[in-house]
C-alpha positions, 0 to 999 in steps of 0.5 A: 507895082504896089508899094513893098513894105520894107521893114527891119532894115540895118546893113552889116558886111559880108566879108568886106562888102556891105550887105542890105538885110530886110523883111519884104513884105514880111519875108527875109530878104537882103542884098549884097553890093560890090565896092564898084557897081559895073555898068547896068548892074548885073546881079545875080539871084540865090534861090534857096541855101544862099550860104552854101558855095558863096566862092562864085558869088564873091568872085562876081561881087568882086568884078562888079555884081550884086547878089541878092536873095528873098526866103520863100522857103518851104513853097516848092517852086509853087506859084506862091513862091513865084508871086514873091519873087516877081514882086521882090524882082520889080522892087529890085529892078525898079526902086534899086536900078539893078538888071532888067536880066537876072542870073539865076542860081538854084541849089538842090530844090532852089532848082523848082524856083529857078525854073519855075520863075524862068518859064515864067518870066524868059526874056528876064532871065540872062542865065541859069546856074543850078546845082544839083538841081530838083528838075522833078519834084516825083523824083524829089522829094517824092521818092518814086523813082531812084530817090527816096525821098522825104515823106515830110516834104512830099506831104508839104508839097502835095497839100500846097500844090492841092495835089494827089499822088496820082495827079502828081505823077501827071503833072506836066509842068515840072522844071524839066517840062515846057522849056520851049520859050527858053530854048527859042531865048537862047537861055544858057544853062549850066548844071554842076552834079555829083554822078552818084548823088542818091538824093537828087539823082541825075537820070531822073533830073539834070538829065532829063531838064538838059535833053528836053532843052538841048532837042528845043535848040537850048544850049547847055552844058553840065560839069560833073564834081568828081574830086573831093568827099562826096557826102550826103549820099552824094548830094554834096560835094566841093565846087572844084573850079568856082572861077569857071561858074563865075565867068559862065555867069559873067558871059552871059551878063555883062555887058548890060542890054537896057529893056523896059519892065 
């Protein structure tokens, strides 16, 4: 790996745990440690809204995990954005000592990176925690279908991706596609949704990522959220057992099974 460049370093606390904030390779990064690092150190990885739900972050900061996250906001999933996060990931793994297998969370469009990074990347990937997930960018932030949308982020999209709305359409390598590596990896996966969420509309992504995976063999299971105000169009609504998605994430982690990069 060439060497990262590692700038505006300083560590401050996050509730009583001491968080690594700096620029790598110019973007926004930072890493959480626990007082007392398990064996292996397992981690887990935020790919977008890293400050929304932290309750299953902390629990699993609290049983020995570190959390990290890189900003490669506003690249949809794009290879762009995956070529940061494979050189955030060896710096991590190999300059930091932590998991070769990652925990992947991904919140809202976090769910283009997660995905996008997992095909990339399955043997690295221990499990996958998604909320709410975009599963088909058409979907959102496309609007052609039961969402509707956002022009802005569509147009973002669509010129990074080199893309027309026809081509769109076509494209056949969404997160819901070409799940057949991950399947024969035993990649558990886990979706927590709003069954009336406007926004990101199940049928058109949970639903679908969770049967394309379950017919290759993947295992899956999906919670819906159904206590507590569900705002934005649905989009948002409180985690009801956060204890449950740390254990799902700590099962599937620990212990630590050392591999070579």
């Amino acid at each position: 790996m060439a060497q990262p460049s590692i700038s505006n370093e300083k560590t401050v606390k996050w509730h009583r745990f001491e968080k690594k904030e700096f620029k790598f390779n110019g973007h926004v990064a930072w890493m959480i440690a626990p007082e007392k690092p398990l064996p292996g150190k397992p981690w887990v990885w935020k790919a977008y809204f890293p400050d929304w739900h932290t309750q299953p972050d902390s629990i699993l900061l609290e049983r020995g995990f570190h959390v990290a996250y890189i900003n490669a906001n506003d690249l949809f999933g794009h290879a762009k954005a995956l070529m940061i996060w494979d050189q955030f990931y060896e710096y991590l793994v190999a300059k930091n000592g932590l998991a070769t297998k990652v925990a992947l969370e991904g919140v809202s469009r976090g769910g283009l990176y997660v995905y996008g990074w997992a095909k990339r990347h399955p043997a690295k990937v221990s499990c996958i925690y998604a909320e709410a997930p975009v599963c088909d960018f058409n979907s959102w932030p496309g609007g052609k279908g039961l969402s509707k949308g956002s022009d802005a982020d569509w147009k973002k999209l669509l010129d990074l991706y080199g893309l027309t709305e026809e081509e769109a359409l076509r494209y056949t390598d969404q997160p819901k596609d070409n799940l057949d590596n991950l399947a024969a990896l035993k990649v558990p996966i886990l979706h927590i949704i709003g069954l009336d969420d406007k926004i990101v509309p199940i049928a058109e992504n949970t639903l679908l990522l969770v049967q394309n995976y379950v017919l290759k063999g993947g295992p899956a299971t999906i919670i819906p959220m159904t206590k507590g105000k569900q705002s934005l169009e649905g989009h948002h609504f409180p985690i009801e057992q956060p204890t449950l998605i740390a254990d799902f994430i700590y099962r599937n982690s620990v212990p630590v099974v050392s591999k070579k990069l």
